[in-house]
Backbone as a ProteinNet text record, in pm:
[ID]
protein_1_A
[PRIMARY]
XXXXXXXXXXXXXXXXXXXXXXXXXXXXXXXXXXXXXXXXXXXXXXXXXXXXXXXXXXXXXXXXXXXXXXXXXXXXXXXXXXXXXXXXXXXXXXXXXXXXXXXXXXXXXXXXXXXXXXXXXXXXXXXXXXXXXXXXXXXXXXXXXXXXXXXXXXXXXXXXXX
[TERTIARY]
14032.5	14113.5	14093.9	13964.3	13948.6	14037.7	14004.1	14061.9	14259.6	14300.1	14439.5	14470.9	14361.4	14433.1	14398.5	14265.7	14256	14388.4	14426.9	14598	14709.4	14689.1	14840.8	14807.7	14658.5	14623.8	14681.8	14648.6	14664.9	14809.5	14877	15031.7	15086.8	15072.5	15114	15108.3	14968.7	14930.2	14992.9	15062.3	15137.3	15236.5	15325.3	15459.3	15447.9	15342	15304.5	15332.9	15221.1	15228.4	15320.1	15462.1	15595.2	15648.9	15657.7	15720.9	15695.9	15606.2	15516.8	15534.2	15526.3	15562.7	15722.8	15806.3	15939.2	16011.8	15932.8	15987.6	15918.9	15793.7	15716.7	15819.8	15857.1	15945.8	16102.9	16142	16275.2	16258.1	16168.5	16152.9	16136.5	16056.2	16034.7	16157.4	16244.7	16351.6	16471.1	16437.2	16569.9	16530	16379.5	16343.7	16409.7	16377.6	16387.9	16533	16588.7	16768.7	16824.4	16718.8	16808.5	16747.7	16629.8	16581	16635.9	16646.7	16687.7	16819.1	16912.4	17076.2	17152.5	17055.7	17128	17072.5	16945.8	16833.9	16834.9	16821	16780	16666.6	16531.1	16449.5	16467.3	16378.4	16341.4	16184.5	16200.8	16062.6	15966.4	15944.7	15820.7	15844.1	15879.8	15846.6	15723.1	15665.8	15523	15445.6	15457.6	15331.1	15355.7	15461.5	15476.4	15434.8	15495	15441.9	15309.1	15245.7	15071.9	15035	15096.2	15036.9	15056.9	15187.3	15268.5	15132.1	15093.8	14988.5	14854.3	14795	14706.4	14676.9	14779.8	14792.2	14837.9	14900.2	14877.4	14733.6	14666.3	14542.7	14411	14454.2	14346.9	14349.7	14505.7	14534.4	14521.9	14552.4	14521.1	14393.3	14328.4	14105.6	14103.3	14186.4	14155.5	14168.2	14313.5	14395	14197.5	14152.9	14089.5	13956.8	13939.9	13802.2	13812.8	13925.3	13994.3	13960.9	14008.3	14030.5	13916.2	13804.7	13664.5	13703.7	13823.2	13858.7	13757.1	13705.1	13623.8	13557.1	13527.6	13411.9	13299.8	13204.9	13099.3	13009.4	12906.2	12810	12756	12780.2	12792	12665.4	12597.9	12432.1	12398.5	12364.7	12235.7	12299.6	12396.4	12435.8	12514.7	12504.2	12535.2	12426.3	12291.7	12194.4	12133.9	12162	12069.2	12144.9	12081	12169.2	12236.3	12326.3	12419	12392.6	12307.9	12250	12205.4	12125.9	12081.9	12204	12327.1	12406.4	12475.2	12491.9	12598.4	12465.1	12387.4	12246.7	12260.9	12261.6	12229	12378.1	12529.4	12656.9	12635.4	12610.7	12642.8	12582	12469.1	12353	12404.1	12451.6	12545.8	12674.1	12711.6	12846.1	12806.5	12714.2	12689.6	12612.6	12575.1	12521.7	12643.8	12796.1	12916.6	12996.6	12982.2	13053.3	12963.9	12838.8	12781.9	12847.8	12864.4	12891.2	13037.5	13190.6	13267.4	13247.8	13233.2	13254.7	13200.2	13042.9	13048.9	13133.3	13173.6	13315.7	13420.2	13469.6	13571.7	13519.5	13391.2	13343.7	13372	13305.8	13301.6	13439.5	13577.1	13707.4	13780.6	13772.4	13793.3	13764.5	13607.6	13594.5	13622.1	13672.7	13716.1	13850.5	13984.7	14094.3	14104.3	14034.3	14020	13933.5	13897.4	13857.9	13968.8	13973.4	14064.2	14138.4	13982.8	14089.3	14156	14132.3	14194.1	14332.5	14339.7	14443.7	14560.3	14507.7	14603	14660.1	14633.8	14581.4	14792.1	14857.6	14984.7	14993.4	15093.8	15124.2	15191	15167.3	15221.1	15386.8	15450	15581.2	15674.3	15644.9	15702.2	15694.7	15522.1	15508.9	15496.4	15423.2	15368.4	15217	15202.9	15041.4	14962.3	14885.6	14777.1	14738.1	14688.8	14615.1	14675.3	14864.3	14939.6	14848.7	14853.1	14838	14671.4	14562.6	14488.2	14432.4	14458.9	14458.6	14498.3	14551.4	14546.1	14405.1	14347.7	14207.4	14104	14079.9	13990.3	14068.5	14220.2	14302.6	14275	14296.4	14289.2	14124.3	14028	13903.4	13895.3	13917.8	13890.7	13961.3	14094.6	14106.2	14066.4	13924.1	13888.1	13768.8	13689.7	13568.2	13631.9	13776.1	13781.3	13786.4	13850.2	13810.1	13712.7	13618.1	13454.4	13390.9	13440.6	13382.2	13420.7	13494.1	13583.7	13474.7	13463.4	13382.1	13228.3	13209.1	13064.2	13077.5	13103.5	13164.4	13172.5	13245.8	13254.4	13133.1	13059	12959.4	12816.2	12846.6	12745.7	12778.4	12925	12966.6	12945.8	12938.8	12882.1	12761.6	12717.3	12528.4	12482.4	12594	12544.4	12591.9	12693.5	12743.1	12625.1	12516.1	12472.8	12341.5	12303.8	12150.5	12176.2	12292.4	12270.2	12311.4
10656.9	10542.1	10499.9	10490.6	10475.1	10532.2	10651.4	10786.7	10734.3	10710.7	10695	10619.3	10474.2	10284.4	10398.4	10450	10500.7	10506.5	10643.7	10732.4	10617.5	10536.2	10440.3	10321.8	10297.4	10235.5	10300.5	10457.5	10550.7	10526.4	10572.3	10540.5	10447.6	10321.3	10201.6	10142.1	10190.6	10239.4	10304.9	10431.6	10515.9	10485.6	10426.5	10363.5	10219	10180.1	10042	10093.7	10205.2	10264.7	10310.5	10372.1	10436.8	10322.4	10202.8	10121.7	10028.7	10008.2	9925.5	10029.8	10125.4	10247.3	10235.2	10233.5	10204	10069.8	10004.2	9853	9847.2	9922.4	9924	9978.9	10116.5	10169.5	10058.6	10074.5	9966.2	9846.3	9792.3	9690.8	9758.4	9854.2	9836.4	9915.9	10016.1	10040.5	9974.5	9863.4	9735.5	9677	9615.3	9610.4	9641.1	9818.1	9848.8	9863.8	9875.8	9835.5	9712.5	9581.9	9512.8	9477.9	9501	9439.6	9570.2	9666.1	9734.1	9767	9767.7	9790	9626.1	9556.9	9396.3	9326.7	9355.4	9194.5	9115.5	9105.2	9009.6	9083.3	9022.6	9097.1	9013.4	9090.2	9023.5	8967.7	8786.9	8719.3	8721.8	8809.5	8800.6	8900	9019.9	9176.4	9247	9198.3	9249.4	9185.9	9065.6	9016.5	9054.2	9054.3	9144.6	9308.8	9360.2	9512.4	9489	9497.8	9443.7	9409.9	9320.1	9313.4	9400.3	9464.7	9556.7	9689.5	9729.5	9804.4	9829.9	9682.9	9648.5	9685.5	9620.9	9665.9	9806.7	9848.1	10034.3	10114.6	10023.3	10112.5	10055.6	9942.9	9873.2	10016.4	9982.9	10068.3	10232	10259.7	10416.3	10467.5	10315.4	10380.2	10368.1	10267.2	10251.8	10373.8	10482.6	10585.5	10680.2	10662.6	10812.4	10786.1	10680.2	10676.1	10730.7	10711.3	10779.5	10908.5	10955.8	11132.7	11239.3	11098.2	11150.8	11184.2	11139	11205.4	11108	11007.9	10970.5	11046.6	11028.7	11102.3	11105.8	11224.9	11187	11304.8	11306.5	11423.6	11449.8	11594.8	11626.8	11755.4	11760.6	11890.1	11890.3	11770.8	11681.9	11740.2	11678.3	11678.6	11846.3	11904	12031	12153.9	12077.3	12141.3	12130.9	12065.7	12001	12116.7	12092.3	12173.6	12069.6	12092.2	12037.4	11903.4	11904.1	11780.9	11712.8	11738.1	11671.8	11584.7	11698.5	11647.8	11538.2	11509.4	11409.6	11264.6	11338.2	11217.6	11144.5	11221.4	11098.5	11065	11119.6	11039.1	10983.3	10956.8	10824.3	10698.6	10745.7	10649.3	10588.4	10700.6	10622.6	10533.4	10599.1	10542.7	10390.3	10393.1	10250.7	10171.7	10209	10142.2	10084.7	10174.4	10147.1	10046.1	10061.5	9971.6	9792.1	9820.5	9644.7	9602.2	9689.7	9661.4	9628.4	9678.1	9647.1	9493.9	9526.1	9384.1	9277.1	9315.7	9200.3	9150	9231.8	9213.7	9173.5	9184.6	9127.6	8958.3	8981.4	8791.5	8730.2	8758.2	8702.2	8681.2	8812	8782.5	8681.7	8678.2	8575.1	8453.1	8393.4	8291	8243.1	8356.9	8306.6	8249	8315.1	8263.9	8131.3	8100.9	7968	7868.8	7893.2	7798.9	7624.9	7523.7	7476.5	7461.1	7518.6	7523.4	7653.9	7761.5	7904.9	7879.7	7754.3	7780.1	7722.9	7587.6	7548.3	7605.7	7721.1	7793.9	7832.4	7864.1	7929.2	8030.5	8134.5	8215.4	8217.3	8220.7	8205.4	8160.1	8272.3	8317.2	8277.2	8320	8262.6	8122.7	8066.3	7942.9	8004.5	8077.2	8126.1	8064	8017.1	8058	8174.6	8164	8311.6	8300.5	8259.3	8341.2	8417	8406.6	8530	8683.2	8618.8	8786.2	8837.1	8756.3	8742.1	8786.3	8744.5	8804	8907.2	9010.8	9179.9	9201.1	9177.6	9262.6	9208.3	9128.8	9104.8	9201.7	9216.1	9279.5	9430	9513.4	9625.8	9649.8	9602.4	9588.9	9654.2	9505.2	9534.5	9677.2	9732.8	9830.4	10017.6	9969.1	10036.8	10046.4	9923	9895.7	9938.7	9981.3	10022.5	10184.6	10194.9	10379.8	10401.3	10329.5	10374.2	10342.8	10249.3	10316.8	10387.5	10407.4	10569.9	10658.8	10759.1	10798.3	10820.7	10655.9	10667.2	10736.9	10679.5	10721.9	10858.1	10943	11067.7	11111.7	11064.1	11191.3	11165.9	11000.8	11015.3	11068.3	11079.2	11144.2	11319.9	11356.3	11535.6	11540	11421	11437.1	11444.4	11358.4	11436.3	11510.3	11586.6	11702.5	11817	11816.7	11883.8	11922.9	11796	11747.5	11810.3	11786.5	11884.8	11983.9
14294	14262.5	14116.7	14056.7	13902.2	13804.2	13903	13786.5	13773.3	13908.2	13865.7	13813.6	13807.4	13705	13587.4	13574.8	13428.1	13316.6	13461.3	13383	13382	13499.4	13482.8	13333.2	13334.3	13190.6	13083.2	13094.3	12970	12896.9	13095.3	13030.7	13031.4	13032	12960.4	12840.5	12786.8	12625.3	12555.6	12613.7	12565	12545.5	12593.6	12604.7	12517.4	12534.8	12417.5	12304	12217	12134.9	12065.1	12142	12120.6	12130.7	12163.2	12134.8	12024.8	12008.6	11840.7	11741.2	11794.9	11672.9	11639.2	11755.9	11695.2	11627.7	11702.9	11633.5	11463.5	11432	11293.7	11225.7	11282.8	11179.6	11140.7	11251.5	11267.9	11161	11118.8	11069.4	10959.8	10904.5	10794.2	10738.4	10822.9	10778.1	10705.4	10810.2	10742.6	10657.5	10629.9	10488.8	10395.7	10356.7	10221.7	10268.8	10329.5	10323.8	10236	10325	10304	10132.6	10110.7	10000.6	9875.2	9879.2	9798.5	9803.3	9870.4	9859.9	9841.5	9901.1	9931.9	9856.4	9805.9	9731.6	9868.5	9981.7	10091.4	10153.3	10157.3	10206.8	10312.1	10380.3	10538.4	10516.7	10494.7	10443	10552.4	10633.4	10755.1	10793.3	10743.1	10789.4	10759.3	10618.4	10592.6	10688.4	10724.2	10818.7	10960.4	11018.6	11139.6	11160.9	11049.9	11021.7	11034.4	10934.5	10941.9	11119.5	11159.5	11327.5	11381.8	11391.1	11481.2	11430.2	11330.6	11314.6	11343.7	11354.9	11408.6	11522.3	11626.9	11756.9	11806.2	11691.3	11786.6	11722.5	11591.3	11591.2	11701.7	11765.7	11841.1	11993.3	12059.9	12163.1	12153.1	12000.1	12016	12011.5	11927.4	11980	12159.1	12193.5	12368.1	12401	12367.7	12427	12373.4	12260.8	12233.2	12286.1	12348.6	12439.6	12551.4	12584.2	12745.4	12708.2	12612.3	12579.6	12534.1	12516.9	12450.3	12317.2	12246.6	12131.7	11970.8	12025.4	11888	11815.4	11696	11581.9	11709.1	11684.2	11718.2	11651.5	11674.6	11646.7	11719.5	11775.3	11933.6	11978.3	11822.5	11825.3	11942.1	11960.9	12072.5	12192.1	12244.4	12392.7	12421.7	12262.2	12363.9	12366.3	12299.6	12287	12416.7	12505.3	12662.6	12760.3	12842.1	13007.5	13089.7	13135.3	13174.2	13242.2	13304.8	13360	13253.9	13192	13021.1	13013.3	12940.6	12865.7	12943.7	13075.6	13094.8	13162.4	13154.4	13159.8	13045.2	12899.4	12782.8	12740.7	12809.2	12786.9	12870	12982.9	13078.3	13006.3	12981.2	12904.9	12790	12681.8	12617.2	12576.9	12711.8	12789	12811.6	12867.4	12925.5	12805.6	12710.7	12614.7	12559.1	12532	12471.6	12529.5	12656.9	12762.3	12770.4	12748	12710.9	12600.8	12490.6	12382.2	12389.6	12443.8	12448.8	12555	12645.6	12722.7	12639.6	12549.5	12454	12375.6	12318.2	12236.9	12276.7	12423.5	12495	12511.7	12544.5	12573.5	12453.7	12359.9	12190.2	12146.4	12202.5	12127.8	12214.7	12371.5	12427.8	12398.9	12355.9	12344.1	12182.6	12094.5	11989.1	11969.8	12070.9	12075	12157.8	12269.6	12274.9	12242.3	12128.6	12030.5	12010.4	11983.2	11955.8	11813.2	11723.9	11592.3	11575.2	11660.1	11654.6	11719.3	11824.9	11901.3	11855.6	11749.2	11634.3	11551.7	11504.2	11386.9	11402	11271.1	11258.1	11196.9	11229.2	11132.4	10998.6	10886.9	10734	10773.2	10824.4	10763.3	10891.3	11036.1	11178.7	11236.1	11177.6	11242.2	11419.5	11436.9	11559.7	11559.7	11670.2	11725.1	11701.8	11628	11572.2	11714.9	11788.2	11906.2	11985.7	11977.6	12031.8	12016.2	11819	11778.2	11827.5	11797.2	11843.2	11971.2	12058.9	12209.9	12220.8	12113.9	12154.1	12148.4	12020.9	12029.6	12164.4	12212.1	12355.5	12468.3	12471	12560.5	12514.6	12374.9	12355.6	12401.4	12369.9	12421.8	12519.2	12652	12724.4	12819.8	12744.2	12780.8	12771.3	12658	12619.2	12722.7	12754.6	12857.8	12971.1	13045.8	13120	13125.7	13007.1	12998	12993.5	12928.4	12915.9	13057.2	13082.7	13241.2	13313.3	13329.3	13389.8	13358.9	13182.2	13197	13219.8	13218.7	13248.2	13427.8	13501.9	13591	13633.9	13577.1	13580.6	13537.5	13430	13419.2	13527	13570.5	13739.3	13823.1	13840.1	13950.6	13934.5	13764.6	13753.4	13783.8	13785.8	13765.3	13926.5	13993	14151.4	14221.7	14146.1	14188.6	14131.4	14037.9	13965.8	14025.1	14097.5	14135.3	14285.5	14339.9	14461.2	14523.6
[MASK]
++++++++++++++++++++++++++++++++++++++++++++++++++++++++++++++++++++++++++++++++++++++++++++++++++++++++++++++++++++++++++++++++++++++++++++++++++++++++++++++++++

């Protein structure tokens, strides 16, 4: 059951992604339209762009935790035997996963702050904690992939052990 919220997480990310990706371009397309063929820029496209970016690089680290696709330096864990190796990823898995949920507590309790929740955007006159509340949300959808694989590599480790 993990494994499938995992994929239905994955692909809702995915479809997030292709969609913040199209509206980024879309916008900045009409930009240099309108500001270079017309002289009318569009006065709140840089600061939307800028978010709209934000939020697909927050969701595409979520997408590459799922995929195991981060940097890492990988000597160690493929120097061990198999049991080794998914002994010190779980371990680190779960060291990653305190660390995100910390980060989910800390970004939560920063958007309801009351001077955060006052807080406006320059150019819309939006509530910053709209924009805000992606990163505790991209987070925590990252603490759920990371537990997935922590997950999986207990579940290799007792497939391994017996």
């Amino acid at each position: 059951m993990i494994e499938r919220v995992d994929g239905a997480l994955a692909a809702i990310e995915k479809v997030l992604i292709v969609l913040l990706t199209t509206a980024l371009v879309g916008i900045m397309m009409a930009q240099v339209v309108l500001r270079y063929f017309f002289n009318a820029p569009i006065f709140w496209a840089e600061e939307v762009s800028v978010q709209l970016l934000v939020y697909m690089t927050l969701f595409g680290l979520s997408l590459l935790v799922r995929s195991d696709g981060l940097v890492c330096i990988d000597f160690v864990p493929r120097a061990l035997s198999d049991r080794g190796r998914h002994m010190l990823l779980a371990l680190i898995g779960v060291l990653m996963l305190a660390m995100l949920v910390y980060v989910v507590w800390l970004g939560w309790g920063w958007i309801t702050r009351p001077e955060v929740r006052i807080e406006q955007s320059a150019t819309l006159r939006f509530p910053r904690w709209y924009s805000y509340a992606v990163l505790p949300v991209a987070v925590a959808a990252m603490a759920w992939h990371q537990l997935a694989a922590v997950l999986r590599h207990l579940h290799h480790l007792r497939g391994v052990t017996a």
